[in-house]
C-alpha positions in Angstrom: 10.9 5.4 15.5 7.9 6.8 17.4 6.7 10.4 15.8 7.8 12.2 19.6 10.9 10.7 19.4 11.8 11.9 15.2 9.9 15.3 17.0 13.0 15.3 19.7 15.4 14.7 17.2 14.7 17.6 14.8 16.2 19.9 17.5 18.7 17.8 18.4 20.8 16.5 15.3 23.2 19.0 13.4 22.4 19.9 10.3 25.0 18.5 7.5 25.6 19.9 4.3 27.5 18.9 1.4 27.8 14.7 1.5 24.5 14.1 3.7 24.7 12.9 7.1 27.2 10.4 8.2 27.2 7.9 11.0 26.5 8.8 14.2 30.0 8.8 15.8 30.3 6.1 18.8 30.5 8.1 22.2 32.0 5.6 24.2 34.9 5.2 21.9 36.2 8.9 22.9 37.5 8.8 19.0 36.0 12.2 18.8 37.9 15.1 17.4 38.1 19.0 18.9 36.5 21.0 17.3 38.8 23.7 15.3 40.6 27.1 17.0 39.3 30.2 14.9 42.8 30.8 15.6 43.8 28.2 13.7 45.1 25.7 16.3 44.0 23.3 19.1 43.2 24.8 22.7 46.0 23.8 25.1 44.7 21.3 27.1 46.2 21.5 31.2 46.2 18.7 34.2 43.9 18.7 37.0 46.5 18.4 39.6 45.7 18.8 43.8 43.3 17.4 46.3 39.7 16.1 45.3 37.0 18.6 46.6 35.5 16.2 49.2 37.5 13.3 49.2 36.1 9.8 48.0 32.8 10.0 47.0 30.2 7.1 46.2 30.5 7.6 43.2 34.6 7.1 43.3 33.5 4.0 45.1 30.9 3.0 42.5 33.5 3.7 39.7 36.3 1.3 41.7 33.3 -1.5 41.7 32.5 -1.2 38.2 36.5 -1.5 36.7 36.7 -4.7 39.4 33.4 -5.9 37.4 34.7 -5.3 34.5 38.3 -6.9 35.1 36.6 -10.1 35.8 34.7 -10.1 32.9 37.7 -10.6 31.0 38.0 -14.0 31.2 38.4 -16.1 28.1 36.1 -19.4 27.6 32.5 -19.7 27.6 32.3 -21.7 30.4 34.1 -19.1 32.7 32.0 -15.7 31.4 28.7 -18.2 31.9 30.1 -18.5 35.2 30.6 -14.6 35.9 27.2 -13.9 34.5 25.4 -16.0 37.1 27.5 -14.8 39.8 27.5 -10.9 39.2 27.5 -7.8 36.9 29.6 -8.0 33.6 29.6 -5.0 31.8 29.8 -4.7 27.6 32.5 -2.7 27.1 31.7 -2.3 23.5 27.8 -0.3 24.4 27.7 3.0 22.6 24.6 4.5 22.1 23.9 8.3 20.0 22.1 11.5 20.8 18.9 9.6 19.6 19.5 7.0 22.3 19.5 9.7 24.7 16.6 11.6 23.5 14.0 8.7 23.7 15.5 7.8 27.0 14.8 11.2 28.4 11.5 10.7 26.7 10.5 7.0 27.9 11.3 7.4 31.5 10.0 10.7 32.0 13.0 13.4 32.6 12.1 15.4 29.4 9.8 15.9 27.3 9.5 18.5 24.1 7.7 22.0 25.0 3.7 22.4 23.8 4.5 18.8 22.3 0.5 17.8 21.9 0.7 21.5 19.5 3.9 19.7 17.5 6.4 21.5 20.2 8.0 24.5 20.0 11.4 25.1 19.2 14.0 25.7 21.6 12.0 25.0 24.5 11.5 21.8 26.7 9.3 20.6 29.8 11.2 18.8 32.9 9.3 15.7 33.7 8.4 13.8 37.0 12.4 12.6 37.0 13.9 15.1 35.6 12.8 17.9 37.9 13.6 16.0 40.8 17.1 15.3 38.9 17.6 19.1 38.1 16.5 20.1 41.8 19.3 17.8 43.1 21.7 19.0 40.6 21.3 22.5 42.3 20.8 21.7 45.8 24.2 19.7 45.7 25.7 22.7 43.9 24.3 25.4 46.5 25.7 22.8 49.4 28.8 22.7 47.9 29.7 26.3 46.7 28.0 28.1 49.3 27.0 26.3 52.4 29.8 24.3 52.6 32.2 27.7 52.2 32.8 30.7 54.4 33.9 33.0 51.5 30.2 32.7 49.9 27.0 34.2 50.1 23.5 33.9 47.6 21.5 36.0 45.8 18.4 35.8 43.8 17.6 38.6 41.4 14.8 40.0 39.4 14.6 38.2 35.9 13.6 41.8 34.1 15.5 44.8 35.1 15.8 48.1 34.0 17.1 48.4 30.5 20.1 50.9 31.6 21.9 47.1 33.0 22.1 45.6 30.1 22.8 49.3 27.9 25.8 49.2 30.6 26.7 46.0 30.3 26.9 45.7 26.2 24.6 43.4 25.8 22.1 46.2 23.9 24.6 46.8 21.6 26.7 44.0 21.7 25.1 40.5 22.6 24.6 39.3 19.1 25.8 36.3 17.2 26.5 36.3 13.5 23.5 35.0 11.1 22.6 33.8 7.6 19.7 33.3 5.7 19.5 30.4 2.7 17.5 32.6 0.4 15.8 29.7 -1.5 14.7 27.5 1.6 14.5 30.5 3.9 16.6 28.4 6.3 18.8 30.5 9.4 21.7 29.7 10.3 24.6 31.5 12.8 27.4 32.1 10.6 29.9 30.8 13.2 28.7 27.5 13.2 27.9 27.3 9.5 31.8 26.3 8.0 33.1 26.3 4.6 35.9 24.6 2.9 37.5 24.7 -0.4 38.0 21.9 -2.4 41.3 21.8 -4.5 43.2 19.2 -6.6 47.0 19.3 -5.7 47.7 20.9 -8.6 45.9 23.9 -8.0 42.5 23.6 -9.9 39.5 24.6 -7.6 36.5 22.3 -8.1 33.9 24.1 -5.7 33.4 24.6 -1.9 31.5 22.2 0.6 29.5 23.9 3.5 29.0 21.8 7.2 27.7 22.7 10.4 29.9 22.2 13.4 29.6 19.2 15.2 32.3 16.7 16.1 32.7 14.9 13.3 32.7 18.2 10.7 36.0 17.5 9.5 35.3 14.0 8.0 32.2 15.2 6.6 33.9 17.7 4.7 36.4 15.2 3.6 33.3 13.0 2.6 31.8 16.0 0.1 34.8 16.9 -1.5 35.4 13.1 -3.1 31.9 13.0 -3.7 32.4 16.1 -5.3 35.4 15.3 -7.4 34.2 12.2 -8.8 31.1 14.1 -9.8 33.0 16.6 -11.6 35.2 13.6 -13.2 38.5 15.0 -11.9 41.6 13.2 -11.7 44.7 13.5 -9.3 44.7 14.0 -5.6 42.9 16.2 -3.3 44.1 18.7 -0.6 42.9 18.5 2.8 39.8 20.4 3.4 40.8 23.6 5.1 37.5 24.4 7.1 36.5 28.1 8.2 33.8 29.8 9.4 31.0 31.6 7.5 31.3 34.7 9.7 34.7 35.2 8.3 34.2 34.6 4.6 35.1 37.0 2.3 32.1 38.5 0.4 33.4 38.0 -2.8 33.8 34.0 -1.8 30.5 33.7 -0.4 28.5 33.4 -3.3 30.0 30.1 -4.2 29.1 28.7 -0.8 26.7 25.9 -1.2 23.7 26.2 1.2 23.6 23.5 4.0 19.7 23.0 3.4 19.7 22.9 -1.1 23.5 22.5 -1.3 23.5 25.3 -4.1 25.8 27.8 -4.0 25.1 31.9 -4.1 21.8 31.2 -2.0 23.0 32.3 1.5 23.1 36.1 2.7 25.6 37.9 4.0 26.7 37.8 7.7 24.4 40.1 10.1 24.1 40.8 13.6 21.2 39.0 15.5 20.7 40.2 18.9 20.0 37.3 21.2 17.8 39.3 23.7 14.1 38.8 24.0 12.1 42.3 24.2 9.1 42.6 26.2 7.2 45.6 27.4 6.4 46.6 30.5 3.2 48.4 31.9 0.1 49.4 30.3 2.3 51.4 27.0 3.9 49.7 24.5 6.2 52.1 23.1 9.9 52.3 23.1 9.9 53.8 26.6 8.3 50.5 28.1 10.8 48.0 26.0 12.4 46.1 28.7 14.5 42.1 28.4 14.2 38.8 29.8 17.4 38.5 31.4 20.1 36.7 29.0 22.3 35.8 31.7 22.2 35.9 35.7 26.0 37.7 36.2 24.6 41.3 35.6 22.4 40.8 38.8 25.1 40.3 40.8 27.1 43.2 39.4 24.7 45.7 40.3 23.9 44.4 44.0 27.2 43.8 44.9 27.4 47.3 47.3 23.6 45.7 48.6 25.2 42.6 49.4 28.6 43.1 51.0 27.5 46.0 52.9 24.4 43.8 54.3 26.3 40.3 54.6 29.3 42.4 56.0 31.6 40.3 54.1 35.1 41.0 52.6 37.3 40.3 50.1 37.5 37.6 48.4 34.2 36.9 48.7 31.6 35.5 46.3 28.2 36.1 45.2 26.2 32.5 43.9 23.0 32.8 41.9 20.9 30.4 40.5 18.1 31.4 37.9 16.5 31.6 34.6 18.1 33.3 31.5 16.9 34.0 27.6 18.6 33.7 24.7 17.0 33.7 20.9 18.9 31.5 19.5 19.1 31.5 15.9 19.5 27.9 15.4 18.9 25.8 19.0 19.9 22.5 18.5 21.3 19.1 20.7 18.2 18.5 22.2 18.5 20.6 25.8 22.2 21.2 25.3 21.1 24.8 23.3 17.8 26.2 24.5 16.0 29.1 24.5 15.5 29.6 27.6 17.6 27.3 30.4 18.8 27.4 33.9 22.5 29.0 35.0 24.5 28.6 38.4 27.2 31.4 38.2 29.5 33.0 41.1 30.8 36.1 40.9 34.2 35.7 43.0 35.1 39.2 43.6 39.1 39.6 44.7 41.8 42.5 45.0 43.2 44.6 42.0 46.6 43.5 42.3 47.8 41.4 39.2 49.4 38.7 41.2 46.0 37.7 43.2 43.7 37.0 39.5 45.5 33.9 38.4 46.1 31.7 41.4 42.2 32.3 41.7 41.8 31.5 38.6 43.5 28.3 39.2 42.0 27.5 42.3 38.6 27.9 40.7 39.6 25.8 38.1 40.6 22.8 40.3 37.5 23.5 42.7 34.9 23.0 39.3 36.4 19.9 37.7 36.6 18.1 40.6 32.8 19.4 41.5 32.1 17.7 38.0 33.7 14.6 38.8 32.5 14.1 42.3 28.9 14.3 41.4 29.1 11.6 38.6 30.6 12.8 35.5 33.6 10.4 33.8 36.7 11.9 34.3 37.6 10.6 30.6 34.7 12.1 28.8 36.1 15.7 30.8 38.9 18.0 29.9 39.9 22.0 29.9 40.3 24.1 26.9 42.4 27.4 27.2 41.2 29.8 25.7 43.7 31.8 23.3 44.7 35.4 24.3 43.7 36.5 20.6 39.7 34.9 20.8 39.4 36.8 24.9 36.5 39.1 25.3 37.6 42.5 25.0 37.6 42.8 28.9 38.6 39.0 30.0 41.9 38.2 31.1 42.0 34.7 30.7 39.2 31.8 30.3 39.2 28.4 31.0 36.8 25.7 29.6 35.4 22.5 30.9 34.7 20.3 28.3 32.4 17.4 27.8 32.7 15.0 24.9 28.6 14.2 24.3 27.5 12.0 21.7 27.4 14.8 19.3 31.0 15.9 19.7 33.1 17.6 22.0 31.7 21.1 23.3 31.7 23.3 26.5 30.2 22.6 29.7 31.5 25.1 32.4 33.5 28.0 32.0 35.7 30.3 34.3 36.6 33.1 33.3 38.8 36.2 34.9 36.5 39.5 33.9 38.8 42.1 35.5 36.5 44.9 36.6 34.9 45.6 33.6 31.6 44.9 35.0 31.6 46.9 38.5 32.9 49.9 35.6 30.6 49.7 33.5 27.8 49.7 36.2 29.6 52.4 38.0 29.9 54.7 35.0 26.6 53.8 33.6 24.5 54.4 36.8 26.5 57.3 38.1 26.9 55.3 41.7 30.5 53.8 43.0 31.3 50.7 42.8 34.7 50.7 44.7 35.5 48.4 48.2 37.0 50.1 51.1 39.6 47.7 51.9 40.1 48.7 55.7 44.2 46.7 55.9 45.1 48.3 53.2 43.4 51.9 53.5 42.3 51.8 49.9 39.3 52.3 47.9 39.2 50.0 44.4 37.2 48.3 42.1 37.4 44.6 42.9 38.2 42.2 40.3 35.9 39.1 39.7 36.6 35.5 38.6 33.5 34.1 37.1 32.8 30.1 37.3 29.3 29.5 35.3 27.6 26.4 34.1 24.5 25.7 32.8 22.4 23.1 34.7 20.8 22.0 31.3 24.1 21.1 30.0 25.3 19.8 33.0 22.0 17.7 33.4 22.4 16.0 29.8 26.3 15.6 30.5 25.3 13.4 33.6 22.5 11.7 31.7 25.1 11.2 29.1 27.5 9.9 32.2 24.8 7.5 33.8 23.3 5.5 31.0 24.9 2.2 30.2 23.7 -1.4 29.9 25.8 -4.3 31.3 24.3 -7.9 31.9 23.3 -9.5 35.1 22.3 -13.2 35.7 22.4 -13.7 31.6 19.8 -11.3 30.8 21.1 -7.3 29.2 20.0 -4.9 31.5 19.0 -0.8 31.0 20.4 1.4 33.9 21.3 5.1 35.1 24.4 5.4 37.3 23.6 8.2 39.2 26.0 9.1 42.0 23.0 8.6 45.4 22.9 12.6 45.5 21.9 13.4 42.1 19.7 10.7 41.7 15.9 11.4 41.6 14.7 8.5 43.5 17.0 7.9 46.4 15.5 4.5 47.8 12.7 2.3 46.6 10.4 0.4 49.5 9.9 -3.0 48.5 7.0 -5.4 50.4 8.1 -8.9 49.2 4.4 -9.5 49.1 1.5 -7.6 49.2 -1.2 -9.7 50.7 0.2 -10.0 54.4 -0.9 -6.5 56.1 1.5 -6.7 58.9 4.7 -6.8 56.6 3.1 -4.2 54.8 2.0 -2.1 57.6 6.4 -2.3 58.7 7.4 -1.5 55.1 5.2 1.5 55.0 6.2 2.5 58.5 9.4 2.3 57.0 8.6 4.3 53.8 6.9 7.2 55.6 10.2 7.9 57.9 12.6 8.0 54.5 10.3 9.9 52.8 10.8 13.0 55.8 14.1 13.2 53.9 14.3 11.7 50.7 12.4 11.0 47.8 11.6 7.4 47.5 9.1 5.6 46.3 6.9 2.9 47.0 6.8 -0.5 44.9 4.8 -3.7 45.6 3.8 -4.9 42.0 5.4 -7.8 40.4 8.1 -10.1 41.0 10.6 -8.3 42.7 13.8 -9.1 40.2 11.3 -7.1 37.7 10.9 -4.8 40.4 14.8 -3.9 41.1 14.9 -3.6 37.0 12.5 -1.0 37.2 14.5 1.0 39.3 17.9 0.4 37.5 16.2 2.1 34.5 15.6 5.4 36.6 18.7 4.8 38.7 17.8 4.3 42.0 20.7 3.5 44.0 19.3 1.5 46.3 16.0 -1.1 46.8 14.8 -2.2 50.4 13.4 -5.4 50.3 11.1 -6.1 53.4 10.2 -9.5 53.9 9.2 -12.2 56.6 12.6 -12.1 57.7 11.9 -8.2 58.5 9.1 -9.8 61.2 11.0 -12.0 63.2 14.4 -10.1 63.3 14.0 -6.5 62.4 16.4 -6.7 59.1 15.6 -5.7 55.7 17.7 -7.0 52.4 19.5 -3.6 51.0 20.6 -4.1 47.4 23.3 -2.2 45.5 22.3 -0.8 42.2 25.6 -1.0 40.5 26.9 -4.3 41.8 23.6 -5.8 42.6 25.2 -6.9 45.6 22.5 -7.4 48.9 23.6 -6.8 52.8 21.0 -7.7 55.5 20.9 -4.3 58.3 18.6 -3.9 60.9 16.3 -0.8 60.5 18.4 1.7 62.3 21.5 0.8 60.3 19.6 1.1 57.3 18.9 4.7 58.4 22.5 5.5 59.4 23.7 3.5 56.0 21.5 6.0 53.5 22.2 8.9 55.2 26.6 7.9 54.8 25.6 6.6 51.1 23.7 9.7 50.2 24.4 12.8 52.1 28.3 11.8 53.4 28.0 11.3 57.0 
C-alpha cells in the first residue's frame, strides 16, 4: 500500500476496540446489518411507492443493459462464456471491493485527494481534484435543475457563511449544538460518546466476565461477539455466553463506566466521563479580539434561509407552499471525522426549506411527497435502488421541535448510515428568529385572511456524502473481450467527462483538423476531452476508468461520409451517426431532450 493511500485510510477506517479489526465486510453482498435504535429497536423501514421523478432515465436504461449482460453471462460451459466474452460485456457478479478500494480510487484517478497532504494532511479536511470537482459541480447543477428550475414552487438563495451570532443564540446551536465526548486518559485519544458502544459480557448463568468497547460501524455487533469469546477463553470460563447487549457510551452509567475498556489500550477505567463538545468553529471578526467580536463559520446552511424568508417572499412575491433552495459551505468540529469524505470538517449541503400552512393536515402529505420526490432524485441520477432505503425515525429520538423525520439511507462499504434526510420542523425556526430578533415572522395568507407562522419541511443532503454514495454506485469491474476491466458507471449527467474526441490517428492533419472541429463545438457545452495517444482499445479503457459515457471515434470513414463510430461505455456497443445526429444523440443521452 502506497504511504497516501495508508494516509487516506487513517480517516477513513473505524476504529475497533476489544477483538482487533475484523474483515472488511463485502459491500456488494448487502449482508450488512442496521445499525442499532437507541430506542432499542430497528427503524421501520416504508416503500417507495408513485411515479419516477422524470421518467426513464439513462441510467434506468443503462441498468436494463447491464441485468441483460449479466443474464447472458450465465451460461454454463467454457466454450459458451468464451463465446460471450468475445462477443460483449460479462459482468463478475461476485466483485466486492472495501472503503480502501475506494479511497485509492478517489486518489489514483484524481477526484480526491487528502487536505495539506505534502504537510502529512490534515484531519477532517480534503481537496476535490481535476474529476472530482467537475463531478461535484454536476452533482449540484443537476440538483439546482431539478429542485428549482424545473419547479414553479421554488426559488434560491445564497447566504453569508458568517452571520451575526444572535442566529445561531436563536437558533440553539450556542447552547445546544454539541455532541457527546470522551477522552482515553492514557492514550489521550477522543472519541464522541455516541458512537463509542459498550457491551457486557455474561455467562448464562449470571457471572460477569468484563465489558468490550466498539465503535459504530456496520459490522459492530459481530465484533462485539468476537471480543467477548476472546475474552472468555482468556479468563478460562466455561458454559455459554449471552448475546452481547451493545449501548452507547453517552448513556452509561457512571458507576459502570470505569470498567469500560478503552477502544485505543483496551484497559478499562481510562476513559472520562461524557461532556458536551460544541461543534461550532469560533472566529473573530474585525480588528478586536474579544468576546464582543466572537463570531461562527456557519454549521449548517437552513438558518440562512430562516432569517431571509420575509426578504425573499416579499421580493420573489411567491406564496405558500413555496420553497427556498440553498447550496453552500458548512463547519462542523468534529470530534472524531472518519470514512474518508463521508464525515468532514468542513463539507458542502443542498437544503430546501419548504415552507407550508399551519394546519395539521397539510405537514404529512408534504412530508410524503418530499419523501417520494428525494429517493427517486437519488435513483435517477445513478444510485442502486438496492443499496437505498428509508429509516423512520422514532417519535421518542425527534428533536424537541420535529414532527416527524425520515432517512435515506445508503449501505457504503463501511456499513449502513444516512445520506439525505427530511424532516417536518414545525415552526420552531421562523419562532425562534421571530422572538429572538424582535421582527415577525408571520405570512399574510390573502384566501384565508390570516396571519401565521408557516410551517417548513426540510429535505437536506450533503453533496459529500452523496458524491462518495455515487462513487460507491459507479465503480465495478466486469470483463470485456477476455481481458478484466476497471470502470465508473456514471449516469451521462453526473459524469465529469461527458464525451472523449478520438482521431484514429494522429499523423493525417485533415482527419485531425475534422476531429478538432468537432471537439471545439462539444466543448461550448460539455466537458470533453481530447485523446489521440495510443491504440485506441487502450484509449476507450482510459475513459471507462473515469467514466466517460461515451468515446467518438473519427476516422477515414469520417472523410468520405461525414460519420463518426460512437461507442457505449457500459455495453461497449458502437453505432455509426453522421455529425449532426451525434449532436442531437448527446444532447438526448445527457441533458434529456
Amino acid at each position: 500500500m502506497s504511504p497516501s493511500v495508508a494516509m487516506f485510510l487513517l480517516a477513513s477506517i473505524p476504529l475497533i476496540a476489544g477483538a482487533g479489526a475484523s474483515s472488511t465486510p463485502a459491500f456488494m453482498s448487502l449482508a450488512l446489518p442496521k445499525i442499532r435504535s437507541l430506542a432499542g429497536g430497528a427503524h421501520a423501514r416504508l416503500p417507495v411507492t408513485g411515479k419516477r421523478f422524470m421518467g426513464e432515465t439513462a441510467a434506468q436504461r443503462y441498468a436494463k443493459s447491464r441485468m441483460s449482460a449479466k443474464a447472458e453471462a450465465t451460461a454454463e460451459g467454457k466454450e459458451e462464456k468464451k463465446a460471450e466474452k468475445q462477443e460483449g460485456v460479462v459482468l463478475n457478479p461476485d466483485f466486492k471491493f472495501s472503503m480502501e478500494d475506494i479511497v485509492g480510487v478517489c486518489k489514483r484517478r484524481g477526484f480526491v485527494f487528502q487536505s495539506s497532504e505534502i504537510y502529512n494532511g490534515f484531519g477532517g479536511f480534503y481537496d476535490y481534484g481535476p474529476l472530482g470537482v467537475e463531478l461535484k459541480a454536476n452533482i449540484k447543477r443537476v440538483w439546482w435543475r431539478d429542485m428549482v428550475h424545473r419547479r414553479d414552487d421554488m426559488v434560491g438563495l445564497d447566504s453569508s457563511i458568517i452571520a451575526s451570532p444572535q442566529i445561531w443564540q436563536s437558533s440553539g446551536h450556542v447552547d445546544g449544538f454539541s455532541d457527546p465526548m470522551v477522552d482515553c486518559k492514557e492514550s489521550k485519544m477522543r472519541y464522541r460518546a455516541d458512537q463509542l458502544f459498550y457491551g457486557k459480557v455474561e455467562l448464562e448463568e449470571g457471572e460477569v466476565i468484563g465489558y468490550v468497547s466498539v465503535m459504530e460501524s456496520g459490522t459492530m455487533q459481530e465484533e462485539a461477539d468476537k471480543a467477548a469469546d476472546t475474552m472468555k477463553r482468556k479468563a478460562k470460563k466455561q458454559g455459554t455466553l449471552k448475546p452481547v447487549t451493545l449501548a452507547e457510551v453517552a448513556e452509561c452509567p457512571l458507576d459502570e463506566l470505569e470498567n469500560i475498556p478503552s477502544p485505543a489500550t483496551g484497559k478499562p477505567g481510562s476513559l472520562t466521563p461524557p461532556r458536551a463538545f460544541n461543534l461550532m468553529f469560533q472566529t473573530q471578526v474585525g480588528a478586536m479580539s474579544d468576546a464582543s467580536s466572537t463570531a461562527y463559520l456557519r454549521p449548517e446552511t437552513a438558518q440562512g434561509i430562516f432569517v431571509n424568508f420575509k426578504n425573499v417572499q416579499q421580493t420573489a412575491r411567491t406564496s405558500l407552499p413555496f420553497g427556498i433552495a440553498q447550496i453552500g459551505k458548512a463547519f462542523r468540529n468534529e470530534i472524531t471525522p472518519r470514512n474518508f469524505i463521508f464525515r468532514s470538517r468542513e463539507f458542502e449541503q443542498m437544503e430546501i426549506e419548504y415552507f407550508i400552512d399551519d394546519d395539521d393536515e397539510t405537514w404529512p402529505k408534504a412530508h410524503k411527497e418530499w419523501i417520494d420526490t428525494c429517493y427517486n432524485w437519488l435513483v435517477d441520477i445513478g444510485l442502486k435502488e438496492d443499496l437505498i432505503d428509508l429509516d423512520v425515525h422514532a417519535s421518542d429520538k425527534l428533536a424537541h421541535y420535529a414532527r416527524a423525520c425520515t432517512d435515506v439511507a445508503f449501505k457504503f462499504p463501511f456499513g449502513r448510515s444516512e445520506l439525505l434526510g427530511v424532516a417536518a420542523r414545525g415552526d420552531f425556526d421562523l419562532s425562534a428568529h421571530a422572538s429572538g430578533s424582535g421582527k415577525k415572522m408571520e405570512y399574510n395568507d390573502v384566501e384565508t385572511k390570516r396571519k401565521y407562522v408557516p410551517h417548513v419541511i426540510e429535505p437536506s443532503i450533503g453533496v459529500d456524502r452523496l458524491f462518495l454514495a455515487l462513487v460507491c454506485s459507479a465503480y465495478d469491474e466486469d470483463t470485456v473481450g477476455g481481458e478484466v476491466r476497471s470502470v465508473m458507471r456514471f449516469t451521462p449527467a453526473i459524469a465529469p467527462i461527458k464525451c472523449a474526441i478520438l482521431p484514429l490517428v494522429k499523423n493525417k492533419p485533415e482527419l485531425l483538423a475534422k476531429a478538432k472541429e468537432i471537439y471545439n463545438k462539444l466543448q461550448m457545452r460539455y466537458n470533453v476531452v481530447w485523446d489521440q495517444g495510443g491504440a485506441i482499445g487502450r484509449r476507450y479503457r482510459r475513459m471507462d476508468e473515469v467514466g466517460t459515457p461515451f468515446c467518438v471515434t473519427v476516422d477515414f470513414d469520417t472523410l468520405e461520409d461525414g460519420t463518426v463510430t460512437v461507442r457505449d461505455r457500459d455495453t461497449t456497443e458502437q453505432q455509426r451517426l453522421t455529425i449532426d445526429e451525434l449532436y442531437a444523440f448527446l444532447s438526448k443521452e445527457i441533458d434529456g431532450f
